[in-house]
C-alpha positions in Angstrom: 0.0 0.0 0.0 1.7 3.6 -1.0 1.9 5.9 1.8 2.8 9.4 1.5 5.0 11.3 3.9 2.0 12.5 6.1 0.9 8.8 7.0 -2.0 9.2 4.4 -2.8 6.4 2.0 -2.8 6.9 -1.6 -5.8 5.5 -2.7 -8.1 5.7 0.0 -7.0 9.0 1.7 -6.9 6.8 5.3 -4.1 7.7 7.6 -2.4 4.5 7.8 -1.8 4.9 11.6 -5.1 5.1 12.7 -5.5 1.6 10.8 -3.0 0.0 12.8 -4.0 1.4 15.9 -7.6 0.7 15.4 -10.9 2.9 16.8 -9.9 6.0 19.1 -12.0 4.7 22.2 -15.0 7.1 23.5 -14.1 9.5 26.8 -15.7 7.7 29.7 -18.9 9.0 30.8 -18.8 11.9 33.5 -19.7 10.9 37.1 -22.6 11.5 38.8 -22.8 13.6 41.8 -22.3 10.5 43.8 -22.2 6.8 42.6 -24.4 4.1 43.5 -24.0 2.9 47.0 -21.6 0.6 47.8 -22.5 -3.1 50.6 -20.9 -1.1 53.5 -18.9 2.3 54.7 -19.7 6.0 53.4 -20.1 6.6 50.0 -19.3 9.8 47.6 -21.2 12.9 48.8 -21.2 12.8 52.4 -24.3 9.9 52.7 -23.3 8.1 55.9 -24.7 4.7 55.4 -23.3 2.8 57.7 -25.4 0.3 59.5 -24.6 0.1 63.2 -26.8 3.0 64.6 -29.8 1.2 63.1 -29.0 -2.2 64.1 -28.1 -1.2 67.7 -32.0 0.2 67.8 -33.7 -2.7 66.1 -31.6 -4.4 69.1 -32.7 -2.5 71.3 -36.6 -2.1 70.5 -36.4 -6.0 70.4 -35.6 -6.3 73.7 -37.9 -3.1 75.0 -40.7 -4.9 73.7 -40.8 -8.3 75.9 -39.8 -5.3 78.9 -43.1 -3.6 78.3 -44.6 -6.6 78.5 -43.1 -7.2 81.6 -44.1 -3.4 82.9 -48.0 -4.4 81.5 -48.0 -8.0 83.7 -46.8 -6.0 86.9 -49.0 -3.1 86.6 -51.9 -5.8 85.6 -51.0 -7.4 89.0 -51.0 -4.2 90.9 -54.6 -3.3 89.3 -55.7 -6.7 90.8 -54.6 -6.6 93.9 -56.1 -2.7 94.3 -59.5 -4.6 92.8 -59.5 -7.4 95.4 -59.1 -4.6 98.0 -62.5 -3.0 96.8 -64.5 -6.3 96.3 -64.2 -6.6 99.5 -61.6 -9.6 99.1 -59.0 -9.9 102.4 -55.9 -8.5 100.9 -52.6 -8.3 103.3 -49.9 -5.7 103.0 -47.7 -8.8 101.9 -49.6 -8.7 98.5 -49.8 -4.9 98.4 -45.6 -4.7 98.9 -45.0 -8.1 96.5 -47.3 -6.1 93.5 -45.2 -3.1 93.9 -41.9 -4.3 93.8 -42.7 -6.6 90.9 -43.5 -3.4 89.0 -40.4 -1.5 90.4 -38.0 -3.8 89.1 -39.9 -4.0 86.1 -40.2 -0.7 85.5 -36.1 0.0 86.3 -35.4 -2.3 83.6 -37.8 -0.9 81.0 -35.9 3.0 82.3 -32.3 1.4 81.8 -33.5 0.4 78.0 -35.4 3.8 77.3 -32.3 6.0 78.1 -30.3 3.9 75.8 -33.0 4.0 73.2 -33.3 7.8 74.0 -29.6 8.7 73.4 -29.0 6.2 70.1 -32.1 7.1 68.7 -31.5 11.6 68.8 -27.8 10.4 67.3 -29.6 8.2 64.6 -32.2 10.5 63.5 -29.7 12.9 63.6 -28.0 11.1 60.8 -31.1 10.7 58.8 -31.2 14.5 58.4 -27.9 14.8 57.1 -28.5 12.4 54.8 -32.0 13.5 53.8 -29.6 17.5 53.2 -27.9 15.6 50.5 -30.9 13.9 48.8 -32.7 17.1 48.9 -30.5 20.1 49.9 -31.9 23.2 51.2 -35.9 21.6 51.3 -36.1 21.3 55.2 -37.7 23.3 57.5 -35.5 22.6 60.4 -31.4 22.3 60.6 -29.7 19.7 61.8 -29.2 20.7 65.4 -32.8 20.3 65.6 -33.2 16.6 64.6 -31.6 16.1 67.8 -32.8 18.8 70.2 -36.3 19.0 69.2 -36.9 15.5 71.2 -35.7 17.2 74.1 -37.4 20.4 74.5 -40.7 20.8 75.7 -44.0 21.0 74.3 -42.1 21.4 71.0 -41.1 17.8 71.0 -44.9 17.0 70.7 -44.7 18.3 66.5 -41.0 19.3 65.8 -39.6 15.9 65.3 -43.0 14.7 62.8 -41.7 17.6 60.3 -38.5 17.1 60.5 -39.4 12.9 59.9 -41.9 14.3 57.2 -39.0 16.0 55.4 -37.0 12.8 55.9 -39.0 10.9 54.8 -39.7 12.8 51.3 -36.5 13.6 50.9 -34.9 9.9 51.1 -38.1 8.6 49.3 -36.8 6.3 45.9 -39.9 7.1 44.0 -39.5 10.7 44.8 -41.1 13.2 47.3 -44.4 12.9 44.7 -44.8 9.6 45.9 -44.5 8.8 49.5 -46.4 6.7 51.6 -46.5 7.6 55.4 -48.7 5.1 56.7 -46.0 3.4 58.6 -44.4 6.6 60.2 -48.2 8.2 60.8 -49.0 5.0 62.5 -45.5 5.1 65.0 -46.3 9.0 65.7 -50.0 9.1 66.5 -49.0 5.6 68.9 -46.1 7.7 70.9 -48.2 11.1 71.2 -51.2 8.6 72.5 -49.2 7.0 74.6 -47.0 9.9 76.2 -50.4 11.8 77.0 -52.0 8.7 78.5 -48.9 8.4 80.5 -48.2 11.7 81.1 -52.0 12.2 82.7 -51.7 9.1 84.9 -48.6 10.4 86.3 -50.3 13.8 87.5 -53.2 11.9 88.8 -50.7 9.6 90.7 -48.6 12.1 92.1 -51.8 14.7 92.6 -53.4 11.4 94.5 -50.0 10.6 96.2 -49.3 13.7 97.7 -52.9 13.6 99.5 -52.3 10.5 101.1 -48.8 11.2 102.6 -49.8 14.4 103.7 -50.2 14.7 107.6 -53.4 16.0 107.4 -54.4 13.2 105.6 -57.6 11.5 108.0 -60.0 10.1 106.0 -63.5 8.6 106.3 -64.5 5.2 104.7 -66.1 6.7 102.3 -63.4 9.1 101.2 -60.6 6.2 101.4 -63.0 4.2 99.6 -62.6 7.1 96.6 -59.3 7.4 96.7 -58.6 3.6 96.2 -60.9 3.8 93.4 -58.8 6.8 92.3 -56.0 4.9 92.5 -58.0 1.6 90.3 -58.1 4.3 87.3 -55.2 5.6 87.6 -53.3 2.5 87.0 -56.2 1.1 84.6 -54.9 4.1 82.6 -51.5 3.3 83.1 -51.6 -0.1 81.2 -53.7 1.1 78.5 -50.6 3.6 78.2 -48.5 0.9 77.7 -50.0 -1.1 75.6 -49.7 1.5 73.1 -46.2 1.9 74.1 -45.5 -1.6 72.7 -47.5 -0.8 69.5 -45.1 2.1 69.2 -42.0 0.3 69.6 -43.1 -2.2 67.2 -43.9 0.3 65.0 -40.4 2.1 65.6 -38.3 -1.2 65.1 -40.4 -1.3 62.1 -39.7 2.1 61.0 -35.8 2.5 62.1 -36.0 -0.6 59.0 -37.7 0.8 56.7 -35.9 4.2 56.9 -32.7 2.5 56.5 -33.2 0.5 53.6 -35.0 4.3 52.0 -31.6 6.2 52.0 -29.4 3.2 51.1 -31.9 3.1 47.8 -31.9 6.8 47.5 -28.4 6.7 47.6 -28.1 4.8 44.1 -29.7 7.2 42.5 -28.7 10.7 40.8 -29.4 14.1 42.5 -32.8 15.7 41.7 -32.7 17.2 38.3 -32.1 21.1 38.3 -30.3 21.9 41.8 -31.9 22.4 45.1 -35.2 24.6 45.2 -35.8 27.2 47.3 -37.1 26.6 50.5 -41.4 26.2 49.9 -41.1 26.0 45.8 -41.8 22.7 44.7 -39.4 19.6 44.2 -39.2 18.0 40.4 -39.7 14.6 40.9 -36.7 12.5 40.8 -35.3 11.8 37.3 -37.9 14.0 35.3 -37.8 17.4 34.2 -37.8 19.9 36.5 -41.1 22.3 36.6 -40.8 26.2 36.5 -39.2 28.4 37.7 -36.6 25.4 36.9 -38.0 24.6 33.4 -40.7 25.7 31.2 -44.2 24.5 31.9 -45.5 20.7 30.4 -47.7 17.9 30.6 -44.1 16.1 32.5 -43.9 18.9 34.6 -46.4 18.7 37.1 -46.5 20.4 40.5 -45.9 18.2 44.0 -46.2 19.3 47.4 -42.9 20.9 48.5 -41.1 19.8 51.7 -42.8 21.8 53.6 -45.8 20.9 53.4 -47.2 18.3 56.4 
């Protein structure tokens, strides 16, 4: 074959190198903003995926759950032992003494497991929000500080932590924030309000009842100690209803701590939302469709969702 000084053949005009070399190969694809999840650690764009919080409070739910029980038998016991007293039933201060300290060391272990739960769980949730940042940055109506905090102050803590799990949720939702199911954390948050106010209003009514009968002016009549046993009755029949919605709860939890978990480590596969974070209130473009004004120009695929915060 005749080749002239450039490396150009003669009769076809091909440069003779590029035949012996073959096909220049194609310039790899351009990463995304962070790459499909790996089985374990902390992937590309600061997702902390990391298992160990979450397996520590599945653990740890597991074991609350046969302790409530526990609590529910003991307080049951205490409930029929005040019931005997006002049938009429000859009940010694034996039985009285054995009821209550079956539900004191019941109750001490159920404390020991909540403060553990308590402290794991802010530190978890806490890492769901700085995950759910990434997913959906600048779409949450609380920072990060709060995620922890918000359990811990007062009267706050009774709607603070649902937003911030609304946004969570949304945010680390595969399908996208358009299409997010929250049956399973609506279920775990009307459970714990019902159950702290049931057991918050006991407790007044215990200690209210309590301090009445250790007073030194307390000298009642039949009739009046008769009332305040039957107090007492209610209060503890309120009690266990309280707990048996604190076991529905914790199911619930263990539940959602795995459901949440296996959320983010999908969300993490996929790419970023199209068209950058949105202002605070503006709608989110679903994930992996055009994104709607002001981000895009109006469609039949670019239809409007509730933003983040909303709910």
């Amino acid at each position: 074959m005749a080749v002239g000084p450039d490396g150009r053949c003669a009769a076809c005009g091909t440069y003779q190198q590029q035949l012996q070399q073959g096909p220049i190969p194609a310039a790899p694809a351009p990463p995304l903003a962070y790459p499909a999840a790996p089985a374990m650690g902390m992937p590309a764009g600061g997702v902390d995926l990391r298992r160990g919080l979450s397996t520590t409070l599945v653990v740890l739910f597991g074991v609350a759950i046969p302790a409530l029980i526990l609590v529910l038998v003991a307080r049951g016991d205490q409930y029929g032992v005040i019931g005997d007293m006002l049938d009429g039933s000859y009940v010694t201060r034996s039985d009285l003494d054995d009821a209550d300290d079956f539900y004191t060391g019941a109750a001490a272990l159920y404390f020991c497991l909540m403060v553990a739960i308590v402290i794991v769980w802010a530190i978890w949730f806490r890492r769901l929000r700085l995950n759910a940042e990434v997913f959906a940055p600048g779409q949450h109506r609380f920072g990060s500080g709060w995620a922890a905090g918000s359990w811990f102050t007062p009267v706050v803590n009774l709607w603070f932590p649902k937003q911030i799990a609304n946004d969570i949720w949304r945010a680390s939702s595969p399908q996208g924030p358009h299409n997010v199911r929250r049956g399973l954390l609506n279920g775990w948050w009307v459970t714990w309000i019902v159950g702290f106010v049931a057991n918050f209003a006991g407790t007044v009514r215990y200690n209210t009842l309590r301090s009445k009968v250790e007073s030194d002016s307390y000298n009642p009549s039949y009739s009046e100690a008769k009332s305040d046993i039957e107090d007492l009755h209610g209060i503890l029949a309120l009690d266990m209803f309280a707990v048996v919605v604190f076991i529905a709860a914790a199911i619930l939890a263990l539940l959602l701590v795995r459901q949440i978990t296996a959320m983010q480590e999908q969300r993490a596969s996929l790419p970023p939302q199209t068209g950058g974070p949105a202002p605070y209130g503006t709608p989110a473009p679903p994930y992996g469709m055009p994104p709607s004004p002001p981000y895009g120009p109006p469609g039949p695929a670019n239809q409007q969702y509730p933003p983040y915060g909303h709910g």
